[in-house]
Every structure is written in structure tokens, then in C-alpha cells.
N, C-alpha and C positions, 0 to 999 in steps of 0.2 A: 747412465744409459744402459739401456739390459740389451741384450744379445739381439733380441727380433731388430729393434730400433738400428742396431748397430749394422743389422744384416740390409734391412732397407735403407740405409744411407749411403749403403756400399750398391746396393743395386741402382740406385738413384743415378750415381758419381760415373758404372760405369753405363748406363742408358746412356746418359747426358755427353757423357766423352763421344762415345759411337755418335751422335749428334754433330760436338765437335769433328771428329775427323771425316765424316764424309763430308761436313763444309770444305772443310778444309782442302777436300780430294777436288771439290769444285772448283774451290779457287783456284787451285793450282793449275787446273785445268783453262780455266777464264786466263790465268796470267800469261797463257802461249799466244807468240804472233800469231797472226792469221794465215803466215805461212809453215809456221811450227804446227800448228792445231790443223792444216789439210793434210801434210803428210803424215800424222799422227791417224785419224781418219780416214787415211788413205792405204797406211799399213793394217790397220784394224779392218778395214773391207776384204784386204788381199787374204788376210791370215781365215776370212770366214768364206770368205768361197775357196779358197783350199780345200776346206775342212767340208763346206755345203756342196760346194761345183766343181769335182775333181777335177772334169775337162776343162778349167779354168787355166788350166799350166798349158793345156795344148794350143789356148790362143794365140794368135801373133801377140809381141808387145803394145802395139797400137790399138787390137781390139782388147786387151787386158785395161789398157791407161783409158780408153771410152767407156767401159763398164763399170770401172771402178768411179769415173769423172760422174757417171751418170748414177752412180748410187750414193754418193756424198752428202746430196741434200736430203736423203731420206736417213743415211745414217745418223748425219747431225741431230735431226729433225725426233729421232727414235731415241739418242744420248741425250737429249733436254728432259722428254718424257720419263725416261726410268731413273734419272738422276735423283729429279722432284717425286717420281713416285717412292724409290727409296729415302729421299727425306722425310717423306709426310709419314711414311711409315714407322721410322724410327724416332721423328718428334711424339707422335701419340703414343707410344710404347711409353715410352721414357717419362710422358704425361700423365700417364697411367697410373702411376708409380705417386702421384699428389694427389688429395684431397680434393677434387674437383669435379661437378657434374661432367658426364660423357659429354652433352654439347659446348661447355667452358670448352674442354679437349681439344674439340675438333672446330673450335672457333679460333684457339690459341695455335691449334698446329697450321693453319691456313695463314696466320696474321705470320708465323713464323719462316712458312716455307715464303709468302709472297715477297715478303719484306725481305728474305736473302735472294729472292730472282731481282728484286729488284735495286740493292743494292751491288747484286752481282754484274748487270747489265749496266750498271753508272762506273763500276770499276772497269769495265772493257772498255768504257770510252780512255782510260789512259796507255791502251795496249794497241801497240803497233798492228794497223790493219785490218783493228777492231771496232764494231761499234754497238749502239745500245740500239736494241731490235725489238722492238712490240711483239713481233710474230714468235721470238724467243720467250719473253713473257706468257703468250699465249698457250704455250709448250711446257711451260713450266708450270702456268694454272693445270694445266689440263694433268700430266703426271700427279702434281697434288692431289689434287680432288680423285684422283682415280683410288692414290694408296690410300689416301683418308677412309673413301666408301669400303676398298678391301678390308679394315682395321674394324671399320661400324661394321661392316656383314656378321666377321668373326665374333664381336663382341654379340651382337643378337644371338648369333645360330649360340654362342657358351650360354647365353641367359638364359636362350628356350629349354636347352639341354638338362641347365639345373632344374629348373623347374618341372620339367618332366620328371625327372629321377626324383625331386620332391613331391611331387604327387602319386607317385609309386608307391614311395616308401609311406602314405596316409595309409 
């Protein structure tokens, strides 16, 4: 095996791992009760309006524990979406990387990111407090499809690019 070969099996390995661990980071995330995963969400809300709403420390307690209550389902709602949009993203990278037409790619990274919402939504049914949710599915198509079209855009605007500077350089 010559060097190139060796160098693309090493890019492959670690695409594919990045792949592997943000499943990974999913699951681990899927494996928290549903009382571990609110206040997990609920620390991660306080720590952003810190940071966004300074006057968020001058609230009483009780208007901090309603604002943070009343941002929850949008926070969850916004952690499905960028989850699967970082998935879709780094499955077609890493796809990238095979012998396969752009639409194989981006039909294989859909079958792949669906196929982990939805074996990730059948593993919540074993987690205290948890259950398997359509409306999380729907959240996780929608991420997908978002990083995939991100991925296609990039890939066009690089094709048009070459081709410009190839018609130049006639």
C-alpha cells in the first residue's frame, strides 16, 4: 500500500470515529432520566442567560425557576436539531471520503442519521421517565436535512469555483 492510500485510510478511520463519538455523545445523553436530562437543560439554560441576560441574576428565584421552566422545551427542541445537524454533517464528510456519487452520499447519510433517531427514540423507551416521541423524530429529520443541504451547498459553491478558475486558466 503507497503512502496516498495509507493517508486515505487514516482519514477515513478518523472521519468515521468523529462519526462514532458523537453517536456516542447522543447516547449518553438519551441514557439520562428524565429527571437527570431536565436539570442537565436546566443548568445549560442558567449558564446561557448568564452569559445572554446578565439581569438574569437580579431576578427573584422564582422568576429565574419560570423562565428557565419556560425555556426548556425550546431548549430541548433546538438540542435535537443541532445534534442531527452535526451528525448529517460529519456522516457526509466522512462519506466523502468513498467512491460514491454525491446523491448515494446524501441518501446514505439520511438512512444513517434516521436510522440512529430512531433507534435512539426505541432506546429511551428503557430509560426512566423516558419515552419514544415522534415530535423528537421530527427534530431530528429536520437537523438532518438541514446539515446535509449545508454539506450540498458547500459542495456546489467548490464545483462552481473549480470550474471558474478552469475557464480562466483556457
Amino acid at each position: 500500500m503507497n503512502i496516498n492510500n495509507n493517508s486515505s485510510v487514516y482519514k477515513q478511520f478518523v472521519l468515521w470515529l468523529l462519526v462514532v463519538v458523537w453517536t456516542g455523545m447522543l447516547f449518553f445523553f438519551s441514557s439520562q432520566t428524565a429527571a437527570e436530562s431536565t436539570v442537565l437543560s436546566g443548568d445549560t439554560i442558567r449558564a446561557l442567560l448568564r452569559i445572554f441576560r446578565p439581569e438574569f441574576l437580579e431576578l427573584t428565584t422564582l422568576q429565574q425557576n419560570q423562565l428557565v421552566a419556560g425555556l426548556q422545551r425550546l431548549v430541548r427542541n433546538a438540542a435535537h436539531v443541532l445534534s442531527y445537524f452535526g451528525l448529517a454533517i460529519l456522516c457526509m464528510i466522512a462519506l466523502r471520503q468513498h467512491h460514491l456519487k454525491t446523491g448515494q452520499q446524501a441518501v446514505l447519510t439520511l438512512l444513517l442519521c434516521i436510522g440512529y433517531a430512531l433507534t435512539d427514540e426505541m432506546h429511551q423507551l428503557f430509560v426512566a421517565g423516558r419515552a419514544f416521541e415522534f415530535t423528537d423524530l421530527g427534530l431530528d429529520l429536520c437537523g438532518s436535512l438541514t446539515g446535509l443541504a449545508v454539506v450540498l451547498i458547500v459542495i456546489v459553491l467548490k464545483r462552481q469555483k473549480a470550474k471558474r478558475q478552469m475557464l480562466k486558466s483556457l
